[in-house]
C-alpha positions in Angstrom: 9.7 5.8 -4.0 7.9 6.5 -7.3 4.6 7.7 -6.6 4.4 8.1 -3.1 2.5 10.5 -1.6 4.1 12.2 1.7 2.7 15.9 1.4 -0.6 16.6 1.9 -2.7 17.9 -0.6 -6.5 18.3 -1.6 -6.4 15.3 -3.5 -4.6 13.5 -0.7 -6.7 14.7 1.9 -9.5 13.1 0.0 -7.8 9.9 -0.2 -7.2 9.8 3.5 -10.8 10.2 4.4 -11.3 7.1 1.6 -8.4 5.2 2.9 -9.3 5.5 7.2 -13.0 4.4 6.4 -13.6 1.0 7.6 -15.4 0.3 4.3 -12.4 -0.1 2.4 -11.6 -3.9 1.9 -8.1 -4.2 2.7 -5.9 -7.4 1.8 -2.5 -8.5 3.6 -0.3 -11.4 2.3 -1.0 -15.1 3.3 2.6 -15.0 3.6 2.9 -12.7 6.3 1.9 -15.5 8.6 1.9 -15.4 12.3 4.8 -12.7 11.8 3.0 -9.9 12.9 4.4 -7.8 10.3 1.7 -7.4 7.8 1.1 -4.9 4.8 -2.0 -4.2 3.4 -3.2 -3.3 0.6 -6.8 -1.5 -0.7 -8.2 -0.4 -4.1 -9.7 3.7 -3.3 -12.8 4.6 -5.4 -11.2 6.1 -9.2 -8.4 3.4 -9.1 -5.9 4.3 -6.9 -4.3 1.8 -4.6 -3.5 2.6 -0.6 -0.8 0.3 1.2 -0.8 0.7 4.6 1.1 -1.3 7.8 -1.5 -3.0 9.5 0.4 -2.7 12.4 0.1 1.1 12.5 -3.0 1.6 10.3 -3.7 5.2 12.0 -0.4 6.7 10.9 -1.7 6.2 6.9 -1.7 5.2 3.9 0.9 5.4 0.5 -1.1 6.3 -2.8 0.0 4.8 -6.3 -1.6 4.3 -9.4 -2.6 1.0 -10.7 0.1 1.6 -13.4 3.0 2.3 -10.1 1.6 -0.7 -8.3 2.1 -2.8 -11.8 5.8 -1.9 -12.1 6.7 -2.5 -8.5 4.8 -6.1 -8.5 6.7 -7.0 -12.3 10.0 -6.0 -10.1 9.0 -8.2 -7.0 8.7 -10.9 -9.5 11.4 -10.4 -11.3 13.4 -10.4 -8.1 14.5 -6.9 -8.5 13.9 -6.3 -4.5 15.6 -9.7 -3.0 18.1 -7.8 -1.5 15.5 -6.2 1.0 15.1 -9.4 2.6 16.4 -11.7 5.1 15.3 -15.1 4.4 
């Protein structure tokens, strides 16, 4: 996954300590329902964005850059990524 950030670093270990502190405003999908299966989503102080599964917020977050997070949402729209999903 472009941009994703599995090794930790300095940079990352910042990000961590940004993305665990409960002063983060994190958003999930209205569309996620009463599914239980939610993923959330938070902008980090200098831009980045964290997405996280709200199910399993302790395990952490992914890292891309705003310009990362606009390609994959122009290929959501686009239906680029259909074929994850059972509808």
């Amino acid at each position: 996954m472009l941009g994703a950030r599995w090794e930790t670093t300095t940079c990352d270990t910042e990000l961590i300590r940004h993305a665990e502190s409960a002063k983060l405003a994190w958003r999930k999908s209205t569309f996620s329902g009463d599914q239980g299966a939610w993923v959330e989503a938070a902008t980090l102080p200098g831009g980045r964005i964290a997405v996280r599964n709200s199910n399993y917020p302790d395990v952490g977050a992914v890292y891309f850059t705003v310009a990362e997070m606009g390609a994959w949402i122009k290929g959501v729209k686009a239906g680029k990524f259909d074929h994850l999903i059972d509808e």
